[in-house]
N, C-alpha and C positions, 0 to 999 in steps of 0.2 A: 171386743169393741176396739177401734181403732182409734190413735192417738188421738187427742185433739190436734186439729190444723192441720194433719197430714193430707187430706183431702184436697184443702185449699192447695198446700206447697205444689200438690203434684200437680193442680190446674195450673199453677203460675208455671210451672216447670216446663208443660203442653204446651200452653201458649207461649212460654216463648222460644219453642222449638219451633213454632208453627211460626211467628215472627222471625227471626234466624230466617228459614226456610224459605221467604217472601223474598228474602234481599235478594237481587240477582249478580250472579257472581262475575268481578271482574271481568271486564273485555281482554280479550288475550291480547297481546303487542305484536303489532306486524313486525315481523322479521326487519332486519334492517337492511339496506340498501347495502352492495358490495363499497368500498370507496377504492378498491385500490386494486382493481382487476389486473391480471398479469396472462397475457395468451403467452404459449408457449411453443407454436405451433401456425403457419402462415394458415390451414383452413380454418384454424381457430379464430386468428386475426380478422375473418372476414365476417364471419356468426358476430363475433364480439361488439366490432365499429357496425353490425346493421343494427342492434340491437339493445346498445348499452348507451347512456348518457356519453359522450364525450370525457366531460368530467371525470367519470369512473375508472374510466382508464387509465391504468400505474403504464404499463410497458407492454408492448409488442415486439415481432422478430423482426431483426432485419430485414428481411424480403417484405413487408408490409406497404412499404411504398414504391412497390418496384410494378411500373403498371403491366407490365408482360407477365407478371406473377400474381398477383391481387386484383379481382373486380371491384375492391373499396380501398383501392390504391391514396386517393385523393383524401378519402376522409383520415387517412392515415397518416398527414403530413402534420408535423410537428409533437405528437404523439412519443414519448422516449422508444428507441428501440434498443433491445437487447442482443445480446452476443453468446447465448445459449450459456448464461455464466450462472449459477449458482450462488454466487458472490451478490451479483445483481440484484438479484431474487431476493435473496436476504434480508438487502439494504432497502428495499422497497416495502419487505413485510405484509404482502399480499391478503386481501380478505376474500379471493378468490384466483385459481389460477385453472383454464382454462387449456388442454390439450387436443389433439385429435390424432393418436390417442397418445397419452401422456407419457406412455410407456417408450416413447418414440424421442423426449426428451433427458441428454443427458445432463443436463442440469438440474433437473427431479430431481435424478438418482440420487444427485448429490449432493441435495440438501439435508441436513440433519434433522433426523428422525423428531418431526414437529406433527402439529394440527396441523397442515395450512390446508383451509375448504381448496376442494379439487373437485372442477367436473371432468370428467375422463370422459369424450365424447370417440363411439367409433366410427371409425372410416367411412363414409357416406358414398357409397358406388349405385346407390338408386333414389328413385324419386322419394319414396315413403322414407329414406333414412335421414334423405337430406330434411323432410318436413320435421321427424322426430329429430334431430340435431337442433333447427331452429326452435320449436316448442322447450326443447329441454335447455337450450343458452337463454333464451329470453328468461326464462322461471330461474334462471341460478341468476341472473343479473340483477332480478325486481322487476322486471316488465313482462311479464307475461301477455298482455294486449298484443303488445308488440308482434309477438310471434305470433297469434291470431291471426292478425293483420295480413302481417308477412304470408305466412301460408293462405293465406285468402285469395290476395293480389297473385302469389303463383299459381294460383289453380284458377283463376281468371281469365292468366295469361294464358296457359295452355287449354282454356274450356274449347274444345272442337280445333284443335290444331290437324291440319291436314297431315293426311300422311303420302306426301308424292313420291317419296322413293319406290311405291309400286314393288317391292320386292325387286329392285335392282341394285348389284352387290357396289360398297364403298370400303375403302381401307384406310385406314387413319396412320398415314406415311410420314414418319417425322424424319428428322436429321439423322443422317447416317445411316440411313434404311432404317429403323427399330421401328414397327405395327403395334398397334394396342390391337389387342383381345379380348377374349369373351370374359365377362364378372369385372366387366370395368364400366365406367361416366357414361366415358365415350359410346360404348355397346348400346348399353343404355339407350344415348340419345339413337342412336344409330335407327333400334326399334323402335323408337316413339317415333320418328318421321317415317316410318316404311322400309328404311333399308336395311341388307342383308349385310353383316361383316367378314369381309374375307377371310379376315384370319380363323374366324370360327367355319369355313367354310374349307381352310385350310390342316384345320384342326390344331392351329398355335396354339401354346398359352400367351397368358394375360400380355406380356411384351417380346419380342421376339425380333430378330432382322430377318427380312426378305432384301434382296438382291433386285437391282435395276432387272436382270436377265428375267429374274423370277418373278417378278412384279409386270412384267409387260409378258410374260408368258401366261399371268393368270387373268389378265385382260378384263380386270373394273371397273365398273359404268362409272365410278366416281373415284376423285382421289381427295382425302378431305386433310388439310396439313394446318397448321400453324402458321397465325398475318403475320408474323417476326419472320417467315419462310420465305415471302412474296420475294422479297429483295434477298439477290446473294450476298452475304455478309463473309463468307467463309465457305471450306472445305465441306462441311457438315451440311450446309443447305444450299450450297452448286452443287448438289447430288441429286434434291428434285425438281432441277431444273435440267435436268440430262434432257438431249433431245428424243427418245425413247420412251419419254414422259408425255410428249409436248400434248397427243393427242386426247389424251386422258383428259374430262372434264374435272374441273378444280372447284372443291368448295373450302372458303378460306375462313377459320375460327380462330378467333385470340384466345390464348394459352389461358390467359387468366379468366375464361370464364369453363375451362373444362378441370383445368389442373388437382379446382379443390369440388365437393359435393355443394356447391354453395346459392344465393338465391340467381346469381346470375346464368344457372342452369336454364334459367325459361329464356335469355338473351342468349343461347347458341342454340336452343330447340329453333326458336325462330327465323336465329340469321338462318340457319340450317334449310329449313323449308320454304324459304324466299329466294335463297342461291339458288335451289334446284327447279323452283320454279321459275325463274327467269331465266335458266340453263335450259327449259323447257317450251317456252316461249320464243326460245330464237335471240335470247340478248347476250348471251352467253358462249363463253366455248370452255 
C-alpha cells in the first residue's frame, strides 16, 4: 500500500511541472548596437559611412575624405581620422573595427593581444563580393535593412544595363603607363558593359606597364583612364596625353568609384555605358 498523500504530492509536483512549463521563456536581448566603430582600411570606410549611423562612428583612415579616393568622401567630413596608429585604436576602445582585409592593417598587428569584435571583410574584385561585403557590414553594424536596401537599389541599377562594348577591346591606362588586368574591379566592369580587356588579351597580370609604343601598336577601341587624368597635372599623366594617344577614344572614371569593391560600382558601370554610347552616336571622340 502506498504512503498516505504520496499520490496527492506527486499530482502537486505534475502540476506544477506542467505550470513551470506554460511560462514562456524570456525574450532573448538584441545584441547591441556597435557605438564606437573603428574602419581600418579606406574600402572599409565606404561600407561603414553607407551603412552605419553617423553617430557610431569612433575613427576612419585618413584617405576617407579625400574625394579622388572615397565615393562617400563627403559623409566623411568631420568624422576623426586615424594615422594607422595602434595607440589611436586603443584610446578609442572600439566595439568594432572594420578591415578589408585586416590583415592589411599595421596597427592590428599591434595591438595588444585583446577581444576587440573585428569584421575582417575580403577583397571585393566582383559584383556578388561586393553585395556579400555590404550584407555582412550592415549585420556587424545593427542594420541589416540597410544592406537589403542597399543591394536592392544595386541590382535596380544595373537590372538590363546594356552591353555596348560589343566585344570591342579597352585598356584601363593609368599614370606612368601601369594597365589593370584580369581578376580585377576594373575587368569586371569591363565585362559587364561588353568589353574585352587588353591586358587579358595581352596575357598581363593583374597590374603591369605597357609602353606608349606598345599601347598604340595594340591599337584599342577604347582607352578608359582616370577624371584626375583629364588635366596634366604632372609627369605621370602628360604621358596619356602623348599625341600617339590622341586618336584613341577615351572613356573617363573617377578613381573613387573603382579603387575600392564599393556601392558606387553601379555609378562607373553606368558612366561606363553612357561614354560609349555617346562615343557611338557621334558626340564623342
Amino acid at each position: 500500500m502506498k504512503p498516505a498523500g504520496l499520490g496527492g504530492a506527486a499530482l502537486l509536483l505534475g502540476g506544477a511541472g506542467a505550470l513551470w512549463a506554460a511560462v514562456p521563456a524570456p525574450a532573448a536581448k538584441a545584441p547591441a548596437l556597435p557605438q564606437r566603430i573603428v574602419s581600418i582600411n579606406l574600402c572599409a570606410d565606404q561600407l561603414v559611412l553607407a551603412l552605419a549611423d553617423r553617430g557610431q562612428i569612433a575613427g576612419l583612415t585618413k584617405n576617407a575624405t579625400d574625394v579622388e579616393m572615397s565615393g562617400e568622401a563627403a559623409k566623411a567630413r568631420g568624422i576623426p581620422q586615424l594615422s594607422n596608429s595602434a595607440e589611436q585604436i586603443l584610446a578609442i576602445e572600439p566595439d568594432l573595427i572594420v578591415g578589408m582585409p585586416a590583415s592589411r592593417s599595421a596597427a592590428l598587428a599591434a595591438l595588444p593581444q585583446a577581444d576587440y569584435p573585428l569584421l575582417d571583410l575580403e577583397t571585393a574584385d566582383r559584383l556578388d563580393q561586393i553585395y556579400a561585403s555590404i550584407h555582412q557590414t550592415a549585420t556587424a553594424v545593427g542594420h541589416p535593412a540597410r544592406g537589403e536596401a542597399l543591394v536592392a537599389r544595386m541590382r535596380g541599377e544595373l537590372a538590363g544595363l546594356p552591353r555596348p562594348g560589343r566585344g570591342r577591346v579597352a585598356a584601363y591606362y593609368q599614370r606612368r603607363g601601369y594597365m589593370t588586368g584580369t581578376g580585377t574591379l576594373i575587368d569586371e566592369l569591363m565585362g559587364r558593359v561588353g568589353l574585352v580587356n587588353l591586358a587579358g588579351k595581352l596575357g598581363k597580370p593583374p597590374l603591369s606597364q605597357l609602353s606608349l609604343e606598345e599601347m598604340v601598336a595594340a591599337r584599342p577601341d577604347f582607352l578608359i583612364v582616370e577624371s584626375a587624368t583629364d588635366i596634366v597635372t604632372d609627369q605621370g599623366s602628360e604621358m596619356l596625353h602623348h599625341p600617339a594617344l590622341k586618336d584613341i577614344p577615351r572613356i573617363s572614371v573617377p578613381q573613387a568609384w573603382t579603387v575600392c569593391g564599393s556601392p558606387a560600382y553601379t555609378q562607373a558601370a553606368r558612366s561606363i555605358v553612357d561614354q560609349i554610347a555617346r562615343h557611338d552616336a557621334g558626340g564623342a571622340s
